[in-house]
C-alpha positions in Angstrom: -11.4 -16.8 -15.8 -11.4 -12.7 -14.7 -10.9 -12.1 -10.8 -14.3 -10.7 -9.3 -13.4 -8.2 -7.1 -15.3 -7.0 -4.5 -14.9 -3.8 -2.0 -16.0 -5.6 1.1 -13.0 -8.5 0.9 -10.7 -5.5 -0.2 -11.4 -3.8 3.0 -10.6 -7.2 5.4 -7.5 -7.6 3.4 -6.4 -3.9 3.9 -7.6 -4.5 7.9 -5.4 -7.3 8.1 -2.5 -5.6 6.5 -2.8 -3.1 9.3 -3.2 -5.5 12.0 0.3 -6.9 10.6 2.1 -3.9 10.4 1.0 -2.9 14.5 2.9 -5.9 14.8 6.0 -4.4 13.9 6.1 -1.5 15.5 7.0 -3.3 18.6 9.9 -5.1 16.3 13.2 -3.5 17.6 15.1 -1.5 14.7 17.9 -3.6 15.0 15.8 -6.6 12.9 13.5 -4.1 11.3 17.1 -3.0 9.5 18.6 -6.1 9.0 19.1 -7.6 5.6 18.0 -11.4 5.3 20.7 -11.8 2.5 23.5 -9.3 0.9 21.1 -8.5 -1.8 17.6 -8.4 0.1 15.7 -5.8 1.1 15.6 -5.3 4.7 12.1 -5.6 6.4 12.0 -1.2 6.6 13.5 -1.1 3.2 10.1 -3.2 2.0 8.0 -1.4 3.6 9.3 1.6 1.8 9.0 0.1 -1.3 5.0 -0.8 -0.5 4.8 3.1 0.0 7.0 4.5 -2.8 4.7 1.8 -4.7 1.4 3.2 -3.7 2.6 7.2 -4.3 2.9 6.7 -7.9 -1.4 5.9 -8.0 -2.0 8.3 -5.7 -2.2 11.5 -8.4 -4.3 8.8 -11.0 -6.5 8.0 -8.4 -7.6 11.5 -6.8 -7.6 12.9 -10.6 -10.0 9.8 -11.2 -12.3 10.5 -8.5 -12.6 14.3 -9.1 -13.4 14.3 -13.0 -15.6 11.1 -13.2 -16.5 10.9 -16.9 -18.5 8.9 -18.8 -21.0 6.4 -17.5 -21.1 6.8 -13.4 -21.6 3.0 -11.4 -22.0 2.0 -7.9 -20.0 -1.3 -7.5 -20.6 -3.6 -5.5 -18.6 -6.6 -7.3 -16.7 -5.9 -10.5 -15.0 -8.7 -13.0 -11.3 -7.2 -13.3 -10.0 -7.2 -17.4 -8.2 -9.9 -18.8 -4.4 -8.0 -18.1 -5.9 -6.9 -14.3 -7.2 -11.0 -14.1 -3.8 -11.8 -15.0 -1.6 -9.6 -12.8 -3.8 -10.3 -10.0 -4.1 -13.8 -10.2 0.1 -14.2 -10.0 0.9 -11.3 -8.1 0.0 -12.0 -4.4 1.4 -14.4 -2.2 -0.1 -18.2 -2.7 0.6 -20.5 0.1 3.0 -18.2 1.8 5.3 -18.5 -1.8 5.6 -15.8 -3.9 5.1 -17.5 -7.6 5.8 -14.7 -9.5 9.0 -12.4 -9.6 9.4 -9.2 -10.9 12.4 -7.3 -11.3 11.8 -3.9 -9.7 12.2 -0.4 -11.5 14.9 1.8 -10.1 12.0 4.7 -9.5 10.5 2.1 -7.5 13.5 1.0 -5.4 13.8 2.3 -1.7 16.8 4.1 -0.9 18.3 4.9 2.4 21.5 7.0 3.4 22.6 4.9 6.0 22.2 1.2 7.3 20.1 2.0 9.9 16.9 3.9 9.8 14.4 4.7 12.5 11.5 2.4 11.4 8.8 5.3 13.4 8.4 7.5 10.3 8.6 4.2 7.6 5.9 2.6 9.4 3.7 5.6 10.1 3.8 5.9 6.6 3.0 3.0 5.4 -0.1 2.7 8.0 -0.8 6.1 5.9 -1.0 4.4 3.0 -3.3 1.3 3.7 -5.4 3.9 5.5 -6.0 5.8 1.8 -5.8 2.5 0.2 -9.0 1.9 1.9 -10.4 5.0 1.7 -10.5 4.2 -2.0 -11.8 1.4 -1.9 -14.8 2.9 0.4 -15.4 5.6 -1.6 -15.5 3.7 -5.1 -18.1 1.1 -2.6 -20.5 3.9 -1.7 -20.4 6.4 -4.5 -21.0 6.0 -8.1 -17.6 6.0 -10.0 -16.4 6.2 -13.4 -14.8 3.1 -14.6 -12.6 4.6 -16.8 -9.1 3.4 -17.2 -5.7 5.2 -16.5 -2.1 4.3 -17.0 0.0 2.3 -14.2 2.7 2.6 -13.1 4.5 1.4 -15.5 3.1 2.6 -18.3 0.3 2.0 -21.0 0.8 -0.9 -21.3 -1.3 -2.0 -18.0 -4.3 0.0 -17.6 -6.6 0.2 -14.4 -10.0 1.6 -13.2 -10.1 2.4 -9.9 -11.1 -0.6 -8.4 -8.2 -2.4 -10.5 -6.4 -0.3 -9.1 -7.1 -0.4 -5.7 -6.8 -4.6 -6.3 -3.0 -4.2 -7.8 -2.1 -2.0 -4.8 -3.8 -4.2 -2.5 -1.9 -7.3 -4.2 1.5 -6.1 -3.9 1.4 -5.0 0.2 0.1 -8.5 0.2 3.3 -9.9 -1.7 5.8 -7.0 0.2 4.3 -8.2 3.8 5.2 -11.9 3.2 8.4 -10.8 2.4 8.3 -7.9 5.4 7.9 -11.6 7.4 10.7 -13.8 5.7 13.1 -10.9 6.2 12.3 -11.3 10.1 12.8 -14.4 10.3 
């Protein structure tokens, strides 16, 4: 069965990202730093990652909204591709449990040049991102898009139109936050 995704649900999930991460700010940089485990990411180091995550759709996206081709839809509700169906169906957290691992590409890896980093900047620009994550989202909601497809992040093999997209993105802060949580714990 394909995911159905729609805008308005998108937005509430972004809106409750944000509402998490205004929670953190007030989380001293002492735990913000700290690594659960020698080979976990630290709560700041994750929240990079969500970032470094969402920069690598941010040129496919904007290039996709300015030179819409094809066939132009409003969307209201849109039934995600088999691959999209899949991804998104595993990728998210279920239950507080992340069910699916993924090993994480080096490009994609957060690296800091010292232990401890002043969580300010990493935060402000992560509440960056979920702000144009759901900018996106708004704009594929009120204006007519093109649902063509465009390479991910990893390559050809996973292919996304913007409201795919916007899901995946969505997906994985959704997965990074639990784990932003279990490293404060």
């Amino acid at each position: 069965m394909r995911v159905i995704i729609y805008p308005e649900q998108q937005i509430q999930r972004i809106n409750r990202l944000k509402n998490e991460l205004t929670k953190y700010s007030s989380v001293s940089a002492e735990a913000l730093n700290k690594r659960p485990s020698e080979k976990a990411w630290s709560a700041l180091e994750t929240m990079k990652h969500i970032s470094i995550g969402q920069s690598a759709y941010r040129e496919k996206m904007n290039n996709t909204f300015s030179n819409p081709k094809g066939k132009r839809v409003k969307i209201d509700e849109l039934r995600s591709s088999g691959m999209t169906s899949y991804l998104v169906k595993r990728f998210p957290p279920v239950k507080g449990e992340i069910k699916m691992k993924m090993k994480t590409a080096k490009k994609f890896k957060p690296v800091f040049e010292n232990d401890q980093q002043d969580p300010t900047e990493i935060i402000r620009e992560l509440d960056a991102c979920l702000d144009e994550l759901k900018a996106w989202v708004e704009s594929y909601r009120t204006e007519a898009i093109s649902l063509k497809k465009f390479n991910s992040a990893i390559g050809a093999v996973i292919r996304f139109s913007i409201p795919e997209a916007c899901e995946f993105i969505l997906c994985h802060g959704e997965r990074h936050f639990l784990q932003v949580e279990n490293a404060l714990k």
